[in-house]
C-alpha positions in Angstrom: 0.0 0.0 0.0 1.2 3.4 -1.1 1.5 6.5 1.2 -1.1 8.4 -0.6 -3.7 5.3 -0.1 -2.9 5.2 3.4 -4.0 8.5 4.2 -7.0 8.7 2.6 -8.3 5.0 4.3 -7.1 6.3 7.3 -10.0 8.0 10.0 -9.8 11.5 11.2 -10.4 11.8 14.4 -13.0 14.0 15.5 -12.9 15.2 19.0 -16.1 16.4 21.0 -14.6 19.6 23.1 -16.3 19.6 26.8 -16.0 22.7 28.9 -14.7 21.5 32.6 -16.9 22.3 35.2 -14.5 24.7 36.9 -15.2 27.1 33.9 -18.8 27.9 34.8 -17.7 31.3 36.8 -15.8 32.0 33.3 -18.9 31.6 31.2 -20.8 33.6 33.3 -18.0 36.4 33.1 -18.2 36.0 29.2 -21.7 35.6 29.3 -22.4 39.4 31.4 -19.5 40.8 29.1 -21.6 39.7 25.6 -24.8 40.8 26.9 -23.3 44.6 28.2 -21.1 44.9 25.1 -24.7 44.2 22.6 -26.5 46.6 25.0 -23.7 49.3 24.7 -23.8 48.3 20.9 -27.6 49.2 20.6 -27.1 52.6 22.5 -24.0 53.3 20.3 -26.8 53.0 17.5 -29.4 55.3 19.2 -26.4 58.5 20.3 -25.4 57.7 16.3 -29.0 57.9 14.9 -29.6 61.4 17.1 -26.7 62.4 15.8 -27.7 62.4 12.5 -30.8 64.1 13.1 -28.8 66.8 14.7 -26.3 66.6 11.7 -29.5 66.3 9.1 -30.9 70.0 10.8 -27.5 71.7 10.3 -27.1 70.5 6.8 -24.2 68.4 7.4 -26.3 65.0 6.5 -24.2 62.4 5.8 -20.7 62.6 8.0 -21.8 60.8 10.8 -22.5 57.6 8.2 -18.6 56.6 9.2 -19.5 56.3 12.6 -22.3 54.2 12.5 -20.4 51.7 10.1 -17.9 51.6 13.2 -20.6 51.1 15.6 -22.2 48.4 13.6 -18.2 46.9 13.2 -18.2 46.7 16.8 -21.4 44.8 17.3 -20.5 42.5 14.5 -17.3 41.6 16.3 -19.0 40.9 19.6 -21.7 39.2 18.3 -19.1 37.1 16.1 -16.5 36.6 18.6 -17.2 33.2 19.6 -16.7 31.9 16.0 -13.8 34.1 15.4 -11.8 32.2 18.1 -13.1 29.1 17.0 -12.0 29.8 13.8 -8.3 30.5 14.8 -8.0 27.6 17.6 
């Protein structure tokens, strides 16, 4: 039998990952950091949004479109976060 054969009859094994019970306090750590950094992530959206109406009055419409993309970043990255590490580990 040839290398390459080998390695494609061959299994991959596929692990389960279990969290340890010791970790619980560190989910609920992660768990209060998620849910505060969304809430922030919504109110970021609302001070934006009035800002825009303020802008909007003054004529100045559009400049405040920058910062709502980096506010929407943000809550894409917390919202995301758990399968960006997951991706990387």
């Amino acid at each position: 039998m040839n290398v390459i054969t080998a390695i494609t009859t061959s299994t991959i094994p596929d692990p389960t990952p279990v969290v340890p019970a010791e970790a619980g306090g560190l989910l609920t750590v992660l768990n209060w950091a998620s849910g505060i950094g969304l809430v922030l992530g919504v109110l970021g959206v609302i001070i934006v949004g009035i800002g825009m109406v303020i802008q909007l009055r003054r004529g100045e419409g559009g400049e405040s479109i920058a910062k709502l993309g980096w506010v929407l970043m943000g809550c894409i990255i917390i919202t995301g976060s758990s399968g960006i590490v997951r991706a990387f580990v």
